[in-house]
DOMAR-733334 format. One record per residue (C-alpha): x, y, z; chain; residue in one letter. Coordinates in pm, 1 decimal. Layout:
BEGIN
      east     north        up  c  r
         X         Y         Z  A  a
...
REM end
This chain:
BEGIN
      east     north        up  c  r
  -19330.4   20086.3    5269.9  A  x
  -19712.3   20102.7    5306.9  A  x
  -19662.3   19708.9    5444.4  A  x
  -19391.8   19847.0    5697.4  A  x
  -19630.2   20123.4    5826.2  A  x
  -19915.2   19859.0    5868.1  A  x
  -19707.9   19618.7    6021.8  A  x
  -19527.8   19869.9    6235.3  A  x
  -19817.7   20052.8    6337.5  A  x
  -20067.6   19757.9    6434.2  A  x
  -19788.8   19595.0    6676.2  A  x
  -19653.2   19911.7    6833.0  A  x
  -20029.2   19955.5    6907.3  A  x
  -20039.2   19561.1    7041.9  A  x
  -19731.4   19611.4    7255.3  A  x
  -19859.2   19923.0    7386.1  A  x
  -20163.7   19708.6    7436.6  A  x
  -19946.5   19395.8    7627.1  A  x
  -19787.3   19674.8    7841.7  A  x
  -20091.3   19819.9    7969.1  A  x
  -20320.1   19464.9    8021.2  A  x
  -19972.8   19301.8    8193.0  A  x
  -20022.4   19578.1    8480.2  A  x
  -20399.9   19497.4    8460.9  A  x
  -20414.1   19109.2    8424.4  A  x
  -20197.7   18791.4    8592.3  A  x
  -19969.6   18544.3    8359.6  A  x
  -20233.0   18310.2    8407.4  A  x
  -20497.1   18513.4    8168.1  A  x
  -20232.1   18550.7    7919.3  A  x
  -20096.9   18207.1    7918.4  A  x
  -20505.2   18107.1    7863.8  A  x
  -20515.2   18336.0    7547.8  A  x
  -20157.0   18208.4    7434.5  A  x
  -20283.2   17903.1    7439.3  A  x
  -20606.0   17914.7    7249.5  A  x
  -20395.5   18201.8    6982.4  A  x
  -20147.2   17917.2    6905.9  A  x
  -20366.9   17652.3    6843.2  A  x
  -20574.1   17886.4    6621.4  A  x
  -20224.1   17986.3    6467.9  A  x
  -20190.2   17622.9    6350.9  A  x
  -20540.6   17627.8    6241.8  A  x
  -20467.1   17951.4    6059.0  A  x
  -20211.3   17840.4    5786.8  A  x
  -20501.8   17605.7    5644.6  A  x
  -20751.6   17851.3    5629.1  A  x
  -20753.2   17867.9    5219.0  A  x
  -20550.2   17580.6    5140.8  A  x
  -20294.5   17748.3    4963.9  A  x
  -20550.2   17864.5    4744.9  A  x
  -20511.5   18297.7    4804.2  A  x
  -20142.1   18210.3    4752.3  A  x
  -20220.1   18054.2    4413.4  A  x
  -20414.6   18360.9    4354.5  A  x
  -20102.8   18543.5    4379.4  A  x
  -19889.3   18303.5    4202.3  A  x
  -20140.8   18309.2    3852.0  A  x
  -20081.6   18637.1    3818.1  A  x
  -20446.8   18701.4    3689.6  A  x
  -20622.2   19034.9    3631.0  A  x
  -20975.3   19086.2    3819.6  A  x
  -21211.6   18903.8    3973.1  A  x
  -21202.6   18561.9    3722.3  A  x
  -21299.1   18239.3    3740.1  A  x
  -21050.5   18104.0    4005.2  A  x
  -21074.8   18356.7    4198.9  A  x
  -21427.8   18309.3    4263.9  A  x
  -21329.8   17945.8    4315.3  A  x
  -21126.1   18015.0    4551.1  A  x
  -21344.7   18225.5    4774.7  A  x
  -21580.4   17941.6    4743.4  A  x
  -21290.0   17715.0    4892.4  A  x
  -21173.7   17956.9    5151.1  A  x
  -21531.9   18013.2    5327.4  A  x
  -21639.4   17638.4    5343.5  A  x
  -21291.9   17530.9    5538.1  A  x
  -21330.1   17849.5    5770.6  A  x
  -21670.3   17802.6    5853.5  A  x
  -21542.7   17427.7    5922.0  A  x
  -21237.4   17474.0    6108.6  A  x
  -21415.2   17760.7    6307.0  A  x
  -21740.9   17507.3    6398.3  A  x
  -21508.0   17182.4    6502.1  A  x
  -21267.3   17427.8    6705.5  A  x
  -21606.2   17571.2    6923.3  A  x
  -21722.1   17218.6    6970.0  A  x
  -21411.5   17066.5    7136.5  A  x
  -21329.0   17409.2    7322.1  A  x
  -21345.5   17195.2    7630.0  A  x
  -21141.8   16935.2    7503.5  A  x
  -20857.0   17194.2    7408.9  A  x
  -20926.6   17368.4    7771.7  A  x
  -20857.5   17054.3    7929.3  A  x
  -20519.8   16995.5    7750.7  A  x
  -20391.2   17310.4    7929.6  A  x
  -20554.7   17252.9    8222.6  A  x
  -20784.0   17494.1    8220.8  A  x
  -21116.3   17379.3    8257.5  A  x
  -21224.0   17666.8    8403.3  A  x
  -21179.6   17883.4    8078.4  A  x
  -21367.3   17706.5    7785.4  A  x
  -21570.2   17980.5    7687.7  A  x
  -21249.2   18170.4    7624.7  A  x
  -21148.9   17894.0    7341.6  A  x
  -21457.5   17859.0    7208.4  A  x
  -21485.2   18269.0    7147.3  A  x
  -21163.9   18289.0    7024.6  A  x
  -21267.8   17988.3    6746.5  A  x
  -21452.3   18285.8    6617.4  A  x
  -21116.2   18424.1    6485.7  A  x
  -21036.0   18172.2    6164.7  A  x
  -21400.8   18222.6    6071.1  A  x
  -21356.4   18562.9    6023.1  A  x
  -20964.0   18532.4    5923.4  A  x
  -21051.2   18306.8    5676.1  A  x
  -21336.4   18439.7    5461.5  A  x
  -21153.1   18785.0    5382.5  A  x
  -20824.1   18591.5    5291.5  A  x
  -20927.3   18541.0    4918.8  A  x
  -20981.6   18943.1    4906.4  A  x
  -20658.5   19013.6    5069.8  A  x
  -20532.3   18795.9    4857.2  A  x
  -20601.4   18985.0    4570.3  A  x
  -20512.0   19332.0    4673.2  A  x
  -20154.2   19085.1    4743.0  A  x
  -20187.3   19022.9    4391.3  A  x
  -20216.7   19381.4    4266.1  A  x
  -19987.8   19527.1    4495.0  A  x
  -20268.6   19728.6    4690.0  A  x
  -20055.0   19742.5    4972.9  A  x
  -20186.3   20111.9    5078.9  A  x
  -20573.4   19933.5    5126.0  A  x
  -20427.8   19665.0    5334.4  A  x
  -20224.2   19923.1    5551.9  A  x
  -20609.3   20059.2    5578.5  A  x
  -20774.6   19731.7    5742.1  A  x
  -20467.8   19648.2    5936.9  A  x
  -20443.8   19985.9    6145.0  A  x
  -20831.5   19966.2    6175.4  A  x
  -20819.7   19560.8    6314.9  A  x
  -20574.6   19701.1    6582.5  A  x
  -20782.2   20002.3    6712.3  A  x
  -21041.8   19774.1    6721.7  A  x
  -20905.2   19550.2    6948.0  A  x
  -20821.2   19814.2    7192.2  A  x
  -21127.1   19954.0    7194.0  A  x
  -21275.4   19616.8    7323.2  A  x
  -20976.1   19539.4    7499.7  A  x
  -20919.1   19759.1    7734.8  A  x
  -21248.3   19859.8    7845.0  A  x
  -21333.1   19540.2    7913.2  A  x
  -21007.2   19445.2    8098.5  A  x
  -21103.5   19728.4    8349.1  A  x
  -21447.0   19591.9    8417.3  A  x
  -21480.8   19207.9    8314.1  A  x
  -21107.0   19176.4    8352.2  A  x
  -20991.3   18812.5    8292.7  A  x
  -20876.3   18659.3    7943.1  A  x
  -21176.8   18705.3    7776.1  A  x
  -21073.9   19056.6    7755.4  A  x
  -20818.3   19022.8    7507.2  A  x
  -20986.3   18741.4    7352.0  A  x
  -21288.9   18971.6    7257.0  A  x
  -21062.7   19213.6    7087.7  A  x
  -20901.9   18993.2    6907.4  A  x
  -21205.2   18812.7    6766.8  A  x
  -21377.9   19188.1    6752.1  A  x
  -21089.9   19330.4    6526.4  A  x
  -21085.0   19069.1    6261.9  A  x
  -21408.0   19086.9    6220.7  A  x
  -21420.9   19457.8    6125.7  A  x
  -21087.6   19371.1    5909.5  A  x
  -21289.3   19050.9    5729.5  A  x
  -21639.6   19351.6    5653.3  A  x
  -21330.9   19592.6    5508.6  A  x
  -21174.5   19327.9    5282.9  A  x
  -21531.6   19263.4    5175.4  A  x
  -21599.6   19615.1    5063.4  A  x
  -21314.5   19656.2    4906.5  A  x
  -21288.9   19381.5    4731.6  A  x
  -21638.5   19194.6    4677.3  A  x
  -21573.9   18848.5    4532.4  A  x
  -21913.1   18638.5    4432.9  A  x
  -21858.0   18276.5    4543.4  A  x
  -21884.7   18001.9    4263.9  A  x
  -22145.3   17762.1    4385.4  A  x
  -22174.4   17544.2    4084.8  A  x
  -21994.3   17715.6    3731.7  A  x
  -21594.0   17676.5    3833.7  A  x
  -21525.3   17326.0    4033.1  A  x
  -21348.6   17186.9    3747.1  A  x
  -21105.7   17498.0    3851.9  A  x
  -21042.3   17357.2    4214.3  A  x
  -20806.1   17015.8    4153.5  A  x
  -20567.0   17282.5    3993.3  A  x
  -20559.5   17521.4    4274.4  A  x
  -20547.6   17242.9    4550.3  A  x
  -20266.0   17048.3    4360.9  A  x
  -20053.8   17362.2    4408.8  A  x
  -20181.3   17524.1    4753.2  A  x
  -20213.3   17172.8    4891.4  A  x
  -19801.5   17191.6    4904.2  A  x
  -19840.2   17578.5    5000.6  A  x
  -20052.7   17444.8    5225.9  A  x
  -19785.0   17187.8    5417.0  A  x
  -19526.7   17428.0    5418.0  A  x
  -19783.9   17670.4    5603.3  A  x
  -19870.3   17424.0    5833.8  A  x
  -19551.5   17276.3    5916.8  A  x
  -19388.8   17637.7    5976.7  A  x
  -19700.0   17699.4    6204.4  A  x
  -19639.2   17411.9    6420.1  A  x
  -19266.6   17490.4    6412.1  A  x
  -19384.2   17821.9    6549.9  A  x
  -19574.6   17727.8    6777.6  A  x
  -19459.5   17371.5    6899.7  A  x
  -19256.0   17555.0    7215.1  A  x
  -19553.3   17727.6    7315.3  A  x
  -19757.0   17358.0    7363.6  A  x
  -19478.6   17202.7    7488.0  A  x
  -19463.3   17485.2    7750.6  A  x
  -19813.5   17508.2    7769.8  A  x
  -19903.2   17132.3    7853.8  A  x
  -19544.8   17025.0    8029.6  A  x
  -19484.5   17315.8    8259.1  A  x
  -19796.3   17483.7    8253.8  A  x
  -20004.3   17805.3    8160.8  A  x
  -19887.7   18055.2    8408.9  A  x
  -19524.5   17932.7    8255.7  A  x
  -19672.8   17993.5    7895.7  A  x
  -19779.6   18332.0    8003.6  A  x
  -19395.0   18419.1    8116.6  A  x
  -19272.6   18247.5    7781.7  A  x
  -19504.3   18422.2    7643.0  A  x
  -19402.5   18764.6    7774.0  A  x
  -19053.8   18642.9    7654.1  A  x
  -19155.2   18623.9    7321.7  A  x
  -19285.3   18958.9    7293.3  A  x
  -18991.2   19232.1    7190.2  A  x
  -18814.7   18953.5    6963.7  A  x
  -19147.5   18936.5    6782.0  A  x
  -19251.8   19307.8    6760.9  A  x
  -18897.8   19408.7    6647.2  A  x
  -18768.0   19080.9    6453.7  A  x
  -19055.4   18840.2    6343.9  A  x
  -19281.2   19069.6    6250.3  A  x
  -19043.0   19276.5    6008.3  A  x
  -18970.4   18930.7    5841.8  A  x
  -19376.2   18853.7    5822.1  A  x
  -19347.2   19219.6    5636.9  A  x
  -19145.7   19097.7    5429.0  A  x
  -19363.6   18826.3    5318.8  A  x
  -19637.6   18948.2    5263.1  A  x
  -19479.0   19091.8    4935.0  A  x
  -19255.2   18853.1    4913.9  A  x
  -19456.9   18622.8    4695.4  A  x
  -19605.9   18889.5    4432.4  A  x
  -19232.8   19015.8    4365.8  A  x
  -19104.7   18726.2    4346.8  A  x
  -19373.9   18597.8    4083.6  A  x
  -19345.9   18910.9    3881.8  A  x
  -18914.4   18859.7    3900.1  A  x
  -18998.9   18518.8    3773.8  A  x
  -19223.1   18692.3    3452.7  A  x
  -18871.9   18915.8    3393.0  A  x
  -18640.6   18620.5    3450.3  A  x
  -18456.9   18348.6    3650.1  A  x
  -18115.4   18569.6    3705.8  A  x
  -18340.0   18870.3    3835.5  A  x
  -18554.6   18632.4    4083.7  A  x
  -18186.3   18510.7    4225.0  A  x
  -18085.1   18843.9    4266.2  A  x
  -18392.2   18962.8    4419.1  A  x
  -18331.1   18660.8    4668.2  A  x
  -17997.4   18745.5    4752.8  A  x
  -18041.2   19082.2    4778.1  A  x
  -18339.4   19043.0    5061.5  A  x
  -18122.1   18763.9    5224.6  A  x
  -17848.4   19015.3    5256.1  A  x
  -18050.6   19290.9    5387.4  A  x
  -18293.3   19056.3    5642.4  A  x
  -17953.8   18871.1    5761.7  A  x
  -17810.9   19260.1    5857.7  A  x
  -18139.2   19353.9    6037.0  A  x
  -18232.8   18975.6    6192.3  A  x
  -17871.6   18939.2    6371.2  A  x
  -17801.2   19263.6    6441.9  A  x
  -18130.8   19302.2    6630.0  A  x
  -18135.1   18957.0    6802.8  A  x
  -17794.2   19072.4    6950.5  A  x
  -17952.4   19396.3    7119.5  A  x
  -18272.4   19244.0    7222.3  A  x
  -18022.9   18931.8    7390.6  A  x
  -17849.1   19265.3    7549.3  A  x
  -18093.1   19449.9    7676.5  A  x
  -18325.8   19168.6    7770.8  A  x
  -18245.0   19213.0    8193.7  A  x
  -18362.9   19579.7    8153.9  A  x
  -18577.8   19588.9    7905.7  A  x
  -18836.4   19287.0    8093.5  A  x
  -18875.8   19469.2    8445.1  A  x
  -18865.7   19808.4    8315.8  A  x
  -19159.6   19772.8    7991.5  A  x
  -19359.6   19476.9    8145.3  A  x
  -19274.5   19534.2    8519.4  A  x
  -19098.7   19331.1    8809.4  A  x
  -19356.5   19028.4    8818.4  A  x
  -19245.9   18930.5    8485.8  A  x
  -18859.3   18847.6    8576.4  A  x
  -18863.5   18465.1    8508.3  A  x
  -18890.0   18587.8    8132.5  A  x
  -18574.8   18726.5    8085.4  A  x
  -18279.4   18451.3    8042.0  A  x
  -18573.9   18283.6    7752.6  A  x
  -18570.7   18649.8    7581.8  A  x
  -18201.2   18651.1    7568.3  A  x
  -18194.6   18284.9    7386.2  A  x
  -18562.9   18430.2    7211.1  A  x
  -18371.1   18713.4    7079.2  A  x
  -18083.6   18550.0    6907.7  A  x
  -18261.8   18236.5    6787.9  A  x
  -18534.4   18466.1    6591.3  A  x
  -18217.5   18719.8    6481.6  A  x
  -18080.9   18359.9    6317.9  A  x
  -18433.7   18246.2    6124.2  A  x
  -18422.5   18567.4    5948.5  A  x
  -18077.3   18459.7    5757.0  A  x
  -18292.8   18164.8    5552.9  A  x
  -18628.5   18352.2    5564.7  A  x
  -18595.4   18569.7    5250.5  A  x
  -18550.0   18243.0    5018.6  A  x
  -18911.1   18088.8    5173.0  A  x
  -19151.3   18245.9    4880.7  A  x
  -18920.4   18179.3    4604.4  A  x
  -18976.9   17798.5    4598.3  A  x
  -19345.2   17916.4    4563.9  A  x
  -19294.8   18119.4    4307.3  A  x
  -19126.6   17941.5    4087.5  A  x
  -19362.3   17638.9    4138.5  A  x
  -19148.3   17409.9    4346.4  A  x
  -19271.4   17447.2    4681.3  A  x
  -19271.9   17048.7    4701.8  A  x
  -18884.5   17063.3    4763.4  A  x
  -18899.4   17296.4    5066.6  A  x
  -19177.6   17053.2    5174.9  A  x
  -18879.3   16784.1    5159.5  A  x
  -18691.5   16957.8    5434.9  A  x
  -18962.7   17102.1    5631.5  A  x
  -19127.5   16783.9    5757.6  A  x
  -18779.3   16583.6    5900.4  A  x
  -18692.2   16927.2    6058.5  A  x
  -19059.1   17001.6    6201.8  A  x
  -19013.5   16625.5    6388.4  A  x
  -18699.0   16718.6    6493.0  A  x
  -18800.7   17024.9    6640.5  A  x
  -19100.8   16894.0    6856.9  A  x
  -18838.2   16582.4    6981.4  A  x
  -18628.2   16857.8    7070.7  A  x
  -18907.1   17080.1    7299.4  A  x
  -19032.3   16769.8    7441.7  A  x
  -18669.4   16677.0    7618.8  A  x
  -18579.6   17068.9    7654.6  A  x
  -18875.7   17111.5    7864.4  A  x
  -18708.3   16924.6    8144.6  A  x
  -18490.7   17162.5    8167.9  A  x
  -18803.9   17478.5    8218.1  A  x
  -18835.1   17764.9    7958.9  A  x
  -18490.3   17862.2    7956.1  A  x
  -18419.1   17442.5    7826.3  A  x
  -18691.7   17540.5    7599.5  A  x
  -18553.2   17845.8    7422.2  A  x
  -18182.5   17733.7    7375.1  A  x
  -18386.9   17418.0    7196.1  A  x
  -18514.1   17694.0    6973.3  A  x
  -18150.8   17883.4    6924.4  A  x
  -18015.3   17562.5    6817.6  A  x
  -18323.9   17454.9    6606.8  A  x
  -18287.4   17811.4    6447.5  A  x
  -17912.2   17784.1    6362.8  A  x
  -17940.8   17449.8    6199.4  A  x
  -18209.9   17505.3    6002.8  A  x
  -18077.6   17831.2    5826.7  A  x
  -17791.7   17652.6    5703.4  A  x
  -17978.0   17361.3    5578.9  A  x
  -18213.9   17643.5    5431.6  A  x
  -17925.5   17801.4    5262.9  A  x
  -17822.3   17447.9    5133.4  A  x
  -18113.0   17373.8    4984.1  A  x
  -18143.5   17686.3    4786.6  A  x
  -17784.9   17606.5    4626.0  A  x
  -17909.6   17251.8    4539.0  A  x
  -18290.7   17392.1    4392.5  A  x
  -18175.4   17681.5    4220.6  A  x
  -17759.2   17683.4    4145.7  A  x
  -17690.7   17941.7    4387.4  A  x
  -17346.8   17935.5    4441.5  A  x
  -17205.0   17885.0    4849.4  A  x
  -16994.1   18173.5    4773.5  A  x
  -17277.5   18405.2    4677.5  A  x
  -17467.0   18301.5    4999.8  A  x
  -17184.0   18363.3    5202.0  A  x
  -17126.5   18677.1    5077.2  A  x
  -17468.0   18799.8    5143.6  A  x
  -17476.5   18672.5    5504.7  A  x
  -17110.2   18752.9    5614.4  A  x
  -17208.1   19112.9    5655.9  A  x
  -17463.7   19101.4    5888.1  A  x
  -17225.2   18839.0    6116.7  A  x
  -16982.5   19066.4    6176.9  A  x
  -17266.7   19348.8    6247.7  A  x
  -17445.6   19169.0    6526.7  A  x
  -17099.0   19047.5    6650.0  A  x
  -16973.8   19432.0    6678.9  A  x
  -17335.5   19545.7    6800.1  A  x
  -17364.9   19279.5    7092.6  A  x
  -17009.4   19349.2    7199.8  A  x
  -17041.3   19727.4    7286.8  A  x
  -17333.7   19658.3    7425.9  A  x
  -17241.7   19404.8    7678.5  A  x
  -16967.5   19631.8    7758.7  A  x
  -17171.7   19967.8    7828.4  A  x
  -17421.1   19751.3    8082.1  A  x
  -17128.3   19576.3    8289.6  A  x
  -17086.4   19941.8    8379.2  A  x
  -17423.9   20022.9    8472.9  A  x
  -17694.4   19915.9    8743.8  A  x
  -17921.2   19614.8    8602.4  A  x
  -18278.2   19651.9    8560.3  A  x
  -18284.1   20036.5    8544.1  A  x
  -18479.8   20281.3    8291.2  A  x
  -18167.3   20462.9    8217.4  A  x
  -17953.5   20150.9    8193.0  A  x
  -18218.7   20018.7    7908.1  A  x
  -18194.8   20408.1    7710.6  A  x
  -17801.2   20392.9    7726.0  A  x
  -17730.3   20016.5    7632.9  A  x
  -17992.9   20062.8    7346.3  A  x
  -17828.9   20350.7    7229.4  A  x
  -17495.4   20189.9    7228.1  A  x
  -17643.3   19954.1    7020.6  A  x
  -17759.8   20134.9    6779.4  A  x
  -17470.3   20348.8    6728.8  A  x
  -17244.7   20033.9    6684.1  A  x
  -17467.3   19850.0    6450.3  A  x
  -17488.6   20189.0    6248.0  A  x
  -17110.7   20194.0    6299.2  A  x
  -17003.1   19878.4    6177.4  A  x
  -17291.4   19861.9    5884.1  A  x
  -17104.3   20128.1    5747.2  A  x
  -16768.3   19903.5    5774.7  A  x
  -16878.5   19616.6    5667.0  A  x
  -17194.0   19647.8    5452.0  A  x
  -17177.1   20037.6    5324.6  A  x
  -17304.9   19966.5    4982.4  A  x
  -17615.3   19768.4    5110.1  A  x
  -17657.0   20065.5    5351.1  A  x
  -17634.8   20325.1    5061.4  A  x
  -17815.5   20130.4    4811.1  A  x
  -18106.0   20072.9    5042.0  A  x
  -18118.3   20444.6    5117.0  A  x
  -18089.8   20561.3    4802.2  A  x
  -18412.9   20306.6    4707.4  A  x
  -18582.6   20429.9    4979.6  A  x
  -18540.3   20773.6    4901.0  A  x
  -18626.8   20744.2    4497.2  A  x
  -18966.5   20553.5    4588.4  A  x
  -19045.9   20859.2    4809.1  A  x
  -18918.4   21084.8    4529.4  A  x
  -19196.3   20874.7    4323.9  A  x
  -19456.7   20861.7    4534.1  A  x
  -19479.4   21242.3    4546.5  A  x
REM end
C-alpha cells in the first residue's frame, strides 16, 4: 500500500506535470527529452549490475559485508556510465537529429549518476520492507521536479525545462536515500565478495537490460526513422497507458522480489501460489484497463493534452491494449530471480528482444500507428511464451494458468464492449463524452468482476481491509 501511494502519487503529480508543459511547450521539446530519457532508461537497468537485487535476494540483516560491496560496485559504474554518456552527448544528439540540443543530453547524463549511487540504499529499505521511507523520497523527487519544472518552462521554456527537473529531483531523492540509509563503501576489505554478486546480478543484469531495450526499442525506432516531433506524439501516446497500467505493474515489482524471496524461505508451494495469485489479480486490472484506455483514447487525447496532440490517438488505442496484455506474464518476472534461476528467463528474453527490434524496424514504414500494433502483437506473443515458460521452470500446470487469466479475459471483453457502445452514441472528442464512457467502464468492469472473478474481488478486499485493520 505505502508502494501504491508513492507510485500513485509521484505520476498523478507527473501527468499533472505533462498536462500543464504540453500547453506550454511544442512536441519537438518533448520528443528531445524522450529521447535522451530512453537512452538513459537503457543505461538505467545497468546501473548496479544486478547487485541491489542480490541485496534483496541474500536476505541479509544490516549493513554487512556485501552490502558495502555493493555500494562500492554501484557508484564506480554510475559515475562511469554518467561520464561516457556527457562525453558523446553530441554523438547521441546527432542520432535524433538534433544537433541543436546537446546540452540537453549531456544534463540529463546527470540522472544515472545520481540514480545510481542511492540504488544500493534503496535497495536495502527493498530488503527490509521499508516501503513507508521510500513512499518518503519518491513524493519528495516529484515535487522537486515541478518546482524546477515549471518555473523554468515559463521563463527558459524549451526542453531543458523538464530535463532540469528531472535531473534536480533525483538528486534530492539520491541525498534522502543517503540519510536514511548511510552505507560506507568497501575500498579494499570485501572484493573477494564481488565475483559472487556479479555471477548472479550479471544475469539480473541481462534480463534488466534486455526488458529496457524492449521498452524502449519503439521509442528509437520512432525517434531515428520518423523523427522527434513524431517521438514527441508517440510519446504523448504513451502517457495514460503508462500512468494507469505500467506503472501499477512497476508497483508491483518493486516488492515483488522481497516477497517472493521470503515465499521461497516458507516454501516452493507458497512461492507458486503467491505467483498465481498476483498473475490473477494483474491479468484482471492489466486487460480490463487496456480496454478503457483503447475506448476512451479519441476523447481522452484532445480533451487532457489538447487538440495539437490528435496524431496520438489511433497509437494510444493499440498502446492501451498491448500494455493491458504484458501485465498477464508480468507477475511471474521476479520469481525466476528469486528462486535463483534468472538464467532461464534470460533464454527467452534475448530471441524475443531481436525479434522485437526486427519487428519496429519494418513497422515503422507504416508511421506510429505500424509501430504500436508491432507492440500489441509483440505483447500478445510474448505473454504466452511467458506463461509457457513458467510451466516448463517451475511445474505449473496450463490449467492453473488458465484459470488465473480467464477471469480477467472475459472482464476487459465485457468492459470494452459497453464502452464502445455508450460513445457510438455520443459526440467524439468531448469532456462529457470522456466522464460518461469512463464511467461506463468502470461500472461494467465492476459489473462483470463480480461475475466472473467475485472471490478474487472479495478476497482482495477483505486483505486490504485487515492490513488497514493492522496498521491502526
Amino acid at each position: 500500500m505505502w508502494t501504491t501511494l508513492a507510485w500513485g502519487s509521484n505520476r498523478i503529480v507527473i501527468l499533472g506535470l505533462t498536462l500543464l508543459l504540453a500547453r506550454l511547450l511544442t512536441p519537438e521539446d518533448f520528443g528531445v527529452v524522450t529521447a535522451a530519457v530512453t537512452i538513459i532508461a537503457m543505461l538505467d537497468a545497468a546501473l548496479d549490475l544486478g547487485v541491489g537485487a542480490a541485496v534483496v535476494a541474500r536476505q541479509e540483516q544490516g549493513i554487512t559485508a556485501a552490502t558495502r560491496m555493493a555500494m562500492t560496485i554501484n557508484l564506480a559504474i554510475s559515475a562511469a556510465i554518467s561520464v561516457a554518456g556527457i562525453a558523446a552527448a553530441p554523438w547521441i544528439a546527432d542520432l535524433f537529429d538534433a544537433d541543436a540540443q546537446a546540452n540537453v543530453f549531456a544534463l540529463l547524463f546527470l540522472y544515472p549518476l545520481f540514480r545510481g549511487a542511492g540504488q544500493v540504499s534503496d535497495a536495502v529499505l527493498k530488503r527490509d520492507l521499508q516501503f513507508k521511507r521510500r513512499t518518503a523520497i519518491d513524493l519528495t523527487r516529484a515535487a522537486v521536479r515541478v518546482a524546477i519544472s515549471v518555473p523554468l518552462a515559463l521563463t527558459v521554456g524549451g526542453a531543458v525545462s523538464i530535463a532540469a527537473g528531472i535531473v534536480g529531483g533525483e538528486l534530492v531523492a539520491m541525498l534522502l536515500l543517503w540519510i536514511l540509509v548511510p552505507i560506507r563503501p568497501a575500498l579494499r576489505a570485501h572484493w573477494h565478495l564481488a565475483p559472487d554478486l556479479l555471477r548472479f546480478g550479471g544475469l539480473v543484469t541481462v534480463i534488466r537490460v534486455l526488458g529496457s531495450i524492449r521498452a524502449s526499442a519503439d521509442y528509437l525506432v520512432v525517434g531515428a526513422m520518423i523523427g522527434t516531433t513524431a517521438l514527441g506524439f508517440y510519446g504523448m501516446a504513451y502517457k495514460l497507458p503508462e500512468l494507469i497500467i505500467e506503472n501499477v505493474l512497476w508497483i508491483f515489482s518493486a516488492v515483488a522480489l522481497s516477497t517472493y524471496s521470503k515465499a521461497r524461505v516458507i516454501s516452493a508451494d507458497v512461492l507458486t501460489s503467491g505467483m498465481l495469485r498476483a498473475t490473477r489479480i494483474l491479468s484482471i486490472y492489466g486487460l480490463t484497463a487496456g480496454a478503457a484506455l483503447a475506448v476512451i483514447a479519441p476523447e481522452a487525447v484532445p480533451v487532457l493534452f489538447s487538440a495539437q496532440w490528435a496524431p496520438a490517438i489511433t497509437p494510444m488505442v493499440f498502446i492501451s491494449l498491448a500494455l493491458g496484455l504484458m501485465a498477464v506474464g508480468w507477475a511471474s518476472g521476479d520469481v525466476f530471480t528469486a528462486t535463483g534461476r534468472p538464467g532461464t528467463l534470460v533464454a527467452l528474453d534475448v530471441p524475443a528482444t531481436v525479434a522485437l527490434i526486427i519487428g519496429f524496424v519494418i513497422a515503422a514504414d507504416h508511421g506510429l500507428v505500424g509501430v504500436a500494433v508491432a507492440l500489441l502483437i509483440f505483447n500478445l506473443l510474448y505473454c504466452v511464451a511467458r506463461l509457457a515458460l513458467v510451466r516448463y521452470a517451475h511445474g505449473t500446470s496450463w490449467r492453473r494458468l488458465l484459470t488465473a487469466v480467464a477471469p480477467a479475459v472475459a472482464i476487459a471483453a465485457v468492459t470494452g464492449g459497453v464502452g464502445l457502445l455508450v460513445r457510438s452514441f455520443l459526440p467524439t472528442g468531448q469532456f462529457l463524452t470522456l466522464v460518461v464512457v469512463s464511467l461506463a467502464c468502470a461500472v461494467a468492469a465492476i459489473g462483470a468482476g463480480l461475475v466472473f472473478a467475485r472471490s478474487t474481488v472479495t478476497d482482495t478486499v477483505a486483505l486490504l481491509r485487515r492490513r488497514r485493520v493492522g496498521a491502526g
